[in-house]
C-alpha atoms as one frame of an Amber mdcrd trajectory, in Angstrom:
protein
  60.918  55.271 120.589  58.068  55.913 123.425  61.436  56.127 126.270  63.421
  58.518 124.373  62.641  62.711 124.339  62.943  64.896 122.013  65.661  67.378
 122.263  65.500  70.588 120.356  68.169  72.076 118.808  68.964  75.161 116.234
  71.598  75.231 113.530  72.761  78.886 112.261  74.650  79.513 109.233  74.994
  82.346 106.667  77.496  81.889 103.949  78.917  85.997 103.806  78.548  88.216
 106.507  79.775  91.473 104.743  79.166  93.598 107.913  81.059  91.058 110.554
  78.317  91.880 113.096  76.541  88.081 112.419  73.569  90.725 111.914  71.688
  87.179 109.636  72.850  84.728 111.640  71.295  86.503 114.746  67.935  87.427
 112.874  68.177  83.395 111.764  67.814  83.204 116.191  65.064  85.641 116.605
  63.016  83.249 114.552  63.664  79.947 115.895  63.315  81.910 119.604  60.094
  83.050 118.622  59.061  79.804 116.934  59.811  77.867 120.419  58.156  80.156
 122.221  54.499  79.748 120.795  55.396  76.094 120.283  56.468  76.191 123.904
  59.405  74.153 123.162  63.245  74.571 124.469  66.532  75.002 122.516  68.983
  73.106 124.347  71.841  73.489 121.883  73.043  75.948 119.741  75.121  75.376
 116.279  76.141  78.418 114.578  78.923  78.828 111.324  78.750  82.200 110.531
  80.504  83.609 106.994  80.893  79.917 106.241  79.052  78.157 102.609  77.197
  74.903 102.600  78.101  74.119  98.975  81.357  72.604  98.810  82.230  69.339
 100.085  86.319  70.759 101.424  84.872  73.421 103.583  85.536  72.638 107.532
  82.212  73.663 109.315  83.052  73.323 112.929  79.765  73.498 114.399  77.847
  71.395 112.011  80.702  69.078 112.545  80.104  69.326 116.587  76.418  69.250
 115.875  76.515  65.776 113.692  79.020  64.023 116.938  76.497  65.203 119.522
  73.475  63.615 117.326  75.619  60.835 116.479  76.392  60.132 119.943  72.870
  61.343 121.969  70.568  59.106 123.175  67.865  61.531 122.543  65.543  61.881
 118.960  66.748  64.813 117.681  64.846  68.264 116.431  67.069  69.816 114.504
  65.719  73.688 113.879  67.022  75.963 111.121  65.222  79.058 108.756  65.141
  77.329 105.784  66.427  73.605 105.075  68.887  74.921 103.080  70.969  76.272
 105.943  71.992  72.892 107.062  73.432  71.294 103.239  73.963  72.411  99.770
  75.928  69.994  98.492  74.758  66.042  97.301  76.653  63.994  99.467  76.428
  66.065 102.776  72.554  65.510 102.729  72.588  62.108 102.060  74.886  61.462
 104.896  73.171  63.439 106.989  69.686  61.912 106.038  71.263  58.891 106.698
  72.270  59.887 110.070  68.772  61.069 111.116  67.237  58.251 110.016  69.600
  56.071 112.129  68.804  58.635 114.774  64.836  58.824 114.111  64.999  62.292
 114.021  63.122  65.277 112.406  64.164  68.335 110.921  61.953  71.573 111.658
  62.258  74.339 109.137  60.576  77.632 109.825  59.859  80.221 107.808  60.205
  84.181 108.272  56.114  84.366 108.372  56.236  81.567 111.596  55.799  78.698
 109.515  57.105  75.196 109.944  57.465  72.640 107.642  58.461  69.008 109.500
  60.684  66.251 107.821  60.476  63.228 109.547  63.796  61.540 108.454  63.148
  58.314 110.191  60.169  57.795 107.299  60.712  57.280 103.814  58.098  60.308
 102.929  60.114  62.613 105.167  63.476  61.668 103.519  62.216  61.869 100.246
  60.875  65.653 100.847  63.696  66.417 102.586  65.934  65.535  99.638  63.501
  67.214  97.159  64.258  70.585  98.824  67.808  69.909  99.360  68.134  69.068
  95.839  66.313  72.439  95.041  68.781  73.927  96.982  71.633  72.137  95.351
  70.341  72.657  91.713  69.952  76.538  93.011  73.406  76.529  94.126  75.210
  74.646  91.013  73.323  77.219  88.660  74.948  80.534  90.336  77.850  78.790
  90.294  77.867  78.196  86.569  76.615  82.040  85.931  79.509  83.203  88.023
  81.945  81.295  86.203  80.425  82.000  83.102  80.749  86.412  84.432  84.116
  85.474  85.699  85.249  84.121  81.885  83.756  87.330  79.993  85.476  89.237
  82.000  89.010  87.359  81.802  87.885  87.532  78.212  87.832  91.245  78.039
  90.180  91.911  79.962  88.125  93.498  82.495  88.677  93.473  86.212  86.267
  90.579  87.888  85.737  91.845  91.608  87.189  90.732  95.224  88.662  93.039
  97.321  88.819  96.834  96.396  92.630  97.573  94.901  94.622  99.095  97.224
  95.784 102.668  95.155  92.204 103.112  93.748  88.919 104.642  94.577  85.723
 103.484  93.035  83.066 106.175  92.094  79.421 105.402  90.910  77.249 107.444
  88.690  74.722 106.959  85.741  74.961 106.538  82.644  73.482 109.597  80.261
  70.103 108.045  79.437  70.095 107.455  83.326  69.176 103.603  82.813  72.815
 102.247  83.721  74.856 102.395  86.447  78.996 102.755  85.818  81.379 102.646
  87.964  84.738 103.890  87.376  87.968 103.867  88.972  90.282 106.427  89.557
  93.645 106.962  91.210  92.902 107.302  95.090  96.071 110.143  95.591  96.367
 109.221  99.498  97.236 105.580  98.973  99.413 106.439  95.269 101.590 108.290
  97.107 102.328 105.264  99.673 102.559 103.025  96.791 104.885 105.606  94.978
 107.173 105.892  98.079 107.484 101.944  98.435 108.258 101.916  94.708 111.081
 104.767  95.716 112.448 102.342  98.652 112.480  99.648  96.920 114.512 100.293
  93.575 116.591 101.978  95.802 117.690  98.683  97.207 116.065  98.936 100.774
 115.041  95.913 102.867 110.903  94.912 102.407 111.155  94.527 106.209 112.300
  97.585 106.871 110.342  99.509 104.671 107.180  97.688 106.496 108.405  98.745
 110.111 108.637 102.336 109.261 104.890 102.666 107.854 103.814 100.743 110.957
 105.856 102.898 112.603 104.071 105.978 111.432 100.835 105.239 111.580 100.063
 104.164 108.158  96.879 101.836 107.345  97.424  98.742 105.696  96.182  97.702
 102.946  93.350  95.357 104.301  90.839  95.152 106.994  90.260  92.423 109.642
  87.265  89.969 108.466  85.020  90.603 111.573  85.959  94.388 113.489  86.861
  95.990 109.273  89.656  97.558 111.205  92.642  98.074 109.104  95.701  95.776
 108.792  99.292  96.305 109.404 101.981  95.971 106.908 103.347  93.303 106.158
 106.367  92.201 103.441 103.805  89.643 102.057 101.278  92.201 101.557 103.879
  94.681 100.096 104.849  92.023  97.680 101.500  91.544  96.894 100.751  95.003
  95.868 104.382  95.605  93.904 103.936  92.488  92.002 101.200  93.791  90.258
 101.333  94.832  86.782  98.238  96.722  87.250 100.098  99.804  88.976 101.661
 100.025  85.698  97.817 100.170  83.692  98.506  96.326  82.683  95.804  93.673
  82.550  97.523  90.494  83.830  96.937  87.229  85.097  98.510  84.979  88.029
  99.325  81.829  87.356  99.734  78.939  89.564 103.208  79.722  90.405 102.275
  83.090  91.267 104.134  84.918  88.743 102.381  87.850  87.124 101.731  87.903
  83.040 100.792  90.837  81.221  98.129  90.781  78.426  97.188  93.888  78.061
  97.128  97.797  78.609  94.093  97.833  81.284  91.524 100.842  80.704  89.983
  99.716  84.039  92.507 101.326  86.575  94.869 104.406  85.911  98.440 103.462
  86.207  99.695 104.858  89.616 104.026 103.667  87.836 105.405 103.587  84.864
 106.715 100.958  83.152 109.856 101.621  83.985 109.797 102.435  87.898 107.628
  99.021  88.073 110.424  97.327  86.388 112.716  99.140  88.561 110.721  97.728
  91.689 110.584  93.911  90.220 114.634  94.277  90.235 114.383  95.544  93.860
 112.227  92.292  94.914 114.362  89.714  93.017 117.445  91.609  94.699 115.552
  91.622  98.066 114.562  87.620  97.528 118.096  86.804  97.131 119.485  89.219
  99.821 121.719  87.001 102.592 122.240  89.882 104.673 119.381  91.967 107.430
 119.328  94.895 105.800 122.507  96.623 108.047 125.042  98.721 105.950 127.854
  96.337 104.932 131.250  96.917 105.372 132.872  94.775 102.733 131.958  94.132
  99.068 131.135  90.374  99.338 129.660  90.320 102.872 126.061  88.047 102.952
 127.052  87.112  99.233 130.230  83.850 100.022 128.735  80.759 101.187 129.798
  77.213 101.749 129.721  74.975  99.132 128.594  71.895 100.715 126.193  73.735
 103.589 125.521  76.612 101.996 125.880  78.339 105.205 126.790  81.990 104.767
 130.574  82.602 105.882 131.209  85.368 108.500 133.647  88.332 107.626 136.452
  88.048 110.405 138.636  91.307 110.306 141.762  91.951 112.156 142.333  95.739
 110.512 141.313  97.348 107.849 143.739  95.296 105.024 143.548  92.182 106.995
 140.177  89.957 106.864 138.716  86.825 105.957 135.126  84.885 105.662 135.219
  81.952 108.134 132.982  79.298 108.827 133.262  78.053 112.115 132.158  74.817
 113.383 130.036  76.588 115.790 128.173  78.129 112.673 127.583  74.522 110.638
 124.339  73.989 111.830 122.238  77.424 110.653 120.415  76.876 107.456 121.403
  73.662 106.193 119.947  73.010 103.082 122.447  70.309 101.358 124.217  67.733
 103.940 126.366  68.500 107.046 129.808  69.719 106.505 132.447  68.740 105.950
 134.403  70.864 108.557 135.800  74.557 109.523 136.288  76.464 106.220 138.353
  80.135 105.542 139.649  82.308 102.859 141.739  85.119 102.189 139.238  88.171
 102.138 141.476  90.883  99.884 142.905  88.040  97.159 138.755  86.555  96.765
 137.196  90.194  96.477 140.406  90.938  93.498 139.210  87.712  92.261 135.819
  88.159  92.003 136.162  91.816  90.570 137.916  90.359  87.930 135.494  88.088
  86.986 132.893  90.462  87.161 134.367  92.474  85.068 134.816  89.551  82.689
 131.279  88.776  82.427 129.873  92.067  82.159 132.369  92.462  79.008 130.524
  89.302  77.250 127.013  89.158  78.656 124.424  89.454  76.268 121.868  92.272
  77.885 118.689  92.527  77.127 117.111  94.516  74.367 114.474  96.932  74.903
 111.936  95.059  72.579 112.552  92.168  74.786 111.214  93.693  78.092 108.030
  92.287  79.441 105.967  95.509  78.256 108.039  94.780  74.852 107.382  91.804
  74.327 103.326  92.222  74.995 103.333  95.385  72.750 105.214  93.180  69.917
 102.526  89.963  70.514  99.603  93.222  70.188 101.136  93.709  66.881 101.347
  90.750  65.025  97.489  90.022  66.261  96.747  93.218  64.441  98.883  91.943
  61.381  95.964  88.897  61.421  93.367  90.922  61.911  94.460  93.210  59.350
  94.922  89.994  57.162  91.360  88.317  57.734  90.118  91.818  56.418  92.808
  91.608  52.817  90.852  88.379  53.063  87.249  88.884  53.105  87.914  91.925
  50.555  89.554  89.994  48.599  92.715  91.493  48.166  94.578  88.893  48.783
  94.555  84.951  47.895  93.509  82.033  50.040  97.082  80.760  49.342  98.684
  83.729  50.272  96.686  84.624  52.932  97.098  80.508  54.035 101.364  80.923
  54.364 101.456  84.562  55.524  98.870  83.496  58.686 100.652  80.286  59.604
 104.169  82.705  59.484 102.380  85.407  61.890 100.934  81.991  64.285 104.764
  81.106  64.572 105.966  84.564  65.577 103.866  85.040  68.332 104.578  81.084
  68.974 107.857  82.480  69.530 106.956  85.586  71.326 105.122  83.581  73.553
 108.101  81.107  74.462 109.991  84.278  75.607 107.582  85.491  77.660 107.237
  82.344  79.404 110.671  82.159  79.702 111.668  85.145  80.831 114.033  85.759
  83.188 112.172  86.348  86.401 115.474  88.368  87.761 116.352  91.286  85.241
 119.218  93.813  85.794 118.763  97.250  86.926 121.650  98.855  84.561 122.331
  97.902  81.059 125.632  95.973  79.855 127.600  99.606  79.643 126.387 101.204
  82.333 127.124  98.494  84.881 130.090  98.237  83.114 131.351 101.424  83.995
 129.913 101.581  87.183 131.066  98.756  88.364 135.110  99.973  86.733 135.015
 102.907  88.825 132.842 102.037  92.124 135.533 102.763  94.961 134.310 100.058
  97.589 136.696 102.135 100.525 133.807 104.588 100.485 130.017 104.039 100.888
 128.455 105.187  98.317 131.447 103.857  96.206 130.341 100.191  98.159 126.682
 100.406  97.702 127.063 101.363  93.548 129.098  98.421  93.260 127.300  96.145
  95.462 123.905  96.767  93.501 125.681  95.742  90.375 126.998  92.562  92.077
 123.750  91.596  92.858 122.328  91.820  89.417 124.968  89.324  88.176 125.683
  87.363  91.080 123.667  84.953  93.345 126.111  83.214  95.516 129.917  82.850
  95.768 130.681  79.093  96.932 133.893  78.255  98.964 135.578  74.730  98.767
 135.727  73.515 102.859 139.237  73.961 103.718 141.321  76.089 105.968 143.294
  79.185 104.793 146.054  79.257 107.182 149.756  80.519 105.881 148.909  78.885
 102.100 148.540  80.736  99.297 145.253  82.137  97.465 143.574  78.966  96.178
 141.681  80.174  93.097 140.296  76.501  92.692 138.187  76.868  95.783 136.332
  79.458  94.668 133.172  78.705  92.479 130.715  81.944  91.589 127.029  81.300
  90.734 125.456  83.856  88.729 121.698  84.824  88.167 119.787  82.390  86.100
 123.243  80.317  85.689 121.119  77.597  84.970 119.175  78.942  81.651 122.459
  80.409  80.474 124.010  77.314  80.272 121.344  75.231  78.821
């Protein structure tokens, strides 16, 4: 021990930095420079993880990780300096490892305080360990309990449907005032007009069938502030279609209370009093449609010229066939062998495929037409705002029972069979709404009926009306490998997949 020098080093850390200017991580230096100065000593190394926490065990910590390979692998006894012991672990297992390590190491921790005092733990004695795990326990036990206070916050407020923090809503302001009596503080939210009308424009876009992409180009385009901010310079982001999706999934712009589950999909539980809806229930429905259309779109967003383009695919590669046209009556999808490669998701295929454009698009009209004529269309009660305002009222029909009960106006009996009858219609309810089609249709059963009857595809907007009911109904037309040639129409070949096929069928 007499042949080896100490070597001083500092570790830095602060678990939030809210401004991004490291302001505690550099007032964390100022006191370890000032300490080494009156204890004439010199910091050879510095460790800093700013905006990083010390209390879970699967958070990467670069620098403490460098820090722990240059102590591991020095020949010097170490000094590790830090404001508080706490900065270096607050979590079980990292101390004992690193206690562990600096005993191996003979080392010594040094923490100072913001008045210029030091406390020493010599981790190559059993004293030193022991104190050093006392305070690192205290830290520990400090950190477990605001965990268990925040979850217990987080749960009330899931409970009352309340919102429970992060990031400030992008369509809303929040203003602060007191309460009355002047003891409270309440903070409400209210509709912030600059970014509603952004929000309202998307909504616009994209029920009106336009690309996410391109509707994130032109605000970038114009100037238009994202809705974040950068973690460290707060400046604000760009667009993005994950971001956009983000924002137009949200119930909430409709005044709903909701909750993501692990899939990501959005449920609604109810009417929110928390943040003025920005839509209504029915443009945010009409903007989920737009996204489900936009997640199965096959094409870039360029004005089509035919009525199936982006929508025929192979059915082995599912490779997306190309419209070949040699005039204006004359075309057909082809799949070249050039082409086989690009998106494979199945197996390789089988080889060059090609159909008769006019006869397939008279085919498929016809059996659009079919299944409009029989599909069963949803009913207004069984929207997703329907079907939470029906759940709302049977749990008033129990409430209202439990009060027939306690006055009693009704019979335990009674009371006994009509509860367990009201449990199994919101059972019921329930199923639905977990069922629910994630894709719903944009017209009704008539209405895309008829538009679809009298869409003239030869003219654009004719093209566009029919092509928006085409991809309400229909996900993917699958052609049979095979060339056309001179042969005749081969209805056989032709397979058509429509939207949630799969539940339709089961």
């Amino acid at each position: 021990m007499a042949h080896r020098r100490l070597r001083y080093v500092a570790y830095l850390r602060r678990s939030v930095d809210q401004t991004g200017e490291a302001l505690g991580v550099e007032a964390q230096r100022e006191l370890i420079l000032l300490w080494a100065a009156t204890q004439g000593v010199t910091i050879t190394e510095w460790y800093c993880d700013n905006g990083i926490t010390a209390s879970r065990d699967d958070v990467v910590r670069p620098d403490y990780d460098r820090m722990i390979a240059d102590i591991r692998d020095g020949a010097d006894v170490p000094m590790v300096v830090v404001v508080e012991a706490s900065r270096l672990n607050r979590e079980e297992t990292a101390v004992a490892a690193f206690s562990k390590l600096m005993r191996t190491a003979g080392g010594a921790v040094v923490a100072i305080d913001v008045a210029g005092g030091e406390t020493v733990y010599d981790l190559s004695t059993t004293a030193g360990r022991v104190a050093f795990r006392d305070k690192a326990t205290d830290a520990v036990n400090e950190s477990e309990q605001i965990s268990d206070r925040m979850y217990r916050w987080h749960a009330r407020k899931r409970a009352a449907h309340e919102w429970s923090g992060g990031g400030r809503p992008y369509g809303w302001r929040r203003t602060v005032a007191l309460s009355p009596d002047g003891r409270k503080i309440v903070i409400t939210w209210v509709v912030d007009e600059d970014h509603a009308a952004i929000i309202r424009e998307i909504a616009r876009r994209l029920a009106a069938g336009e690309a996410t992409g391109k509707i994130c180009s032109d605000l970038n385009g114009r100037g238009v502030a994202g809705p974040g901010t950068t973690k460290h310079d707060h400046e604000s982001t760009l667009w993005s279609m994950t971001s956009v999706r983000y924002i137009m999934r949200n119930p909430r712009l409709a005044g709903w209370y909701a909750e993501q589950g692990p899939d990501g999909v959005w449920s609604r539980v109810a009417r929110s009093g928390t943040f003025p809806p920005i839509l209504s229930d029915v443009e945010f429905d009409a903007v989920q449609v737009g996204l489900d259309a936009a997640s199965r779109r096959r094409t870039t967003g360029t004005p089509v010229r035919r009525l199936l383009s982006g929508v025929v695919v192979c059915s082995v590669c599912q490779s997306k066939l190309r419209l070949i046209a040699a005039s204006e009556s004359w075309f057909r999808y082809n799949h070249a062998p050039l082409t086989m490669a690009r998106k494979r998701t199945r197996k390789d295929c089988a080889g060059p495929t090609s159909i008769d454009g006019p006869e397939l698009e008279t085919h498929v009209r016809l059996a659009v037409t079919a299944y409009l004529a029989r599909r069963s269309w949803e009913r207004p009660e069984d929207t997703p705002a329907g079907l939470v305002e029906r759940r709302a009222a049977q749990e008033r029909r129990l409430d209202e029972l439990a009060m027939k009960v306690a006055s009693e106006e009704v019979t335990l009996e009674l009371a006994g069979r009509t509860e367990r009858i009201i449990l199994a219609a919101i059972e019921e309810i329930d199923g639905k709404i977990r069922a629910q089609r994630r894709v719903r249709q944009s017209l009704t059963g008539p209405e895309a009926a008829r538009v679809w009857a009298e869409a003239d595809v030869k003219t654009p907007e004719g093209l566009t009306a029919a092509r928006k009911v085409l991809t309400d109904v229909v996900d993917r037309i699958e052609i049979t490998p095979g060339k056309q040639g001179n042969k005749p129409f081969d209805v056989t070949r032709v397979r058509i997949r429509w939207v949630n096929e799969e539940e339709e069928t089961a």
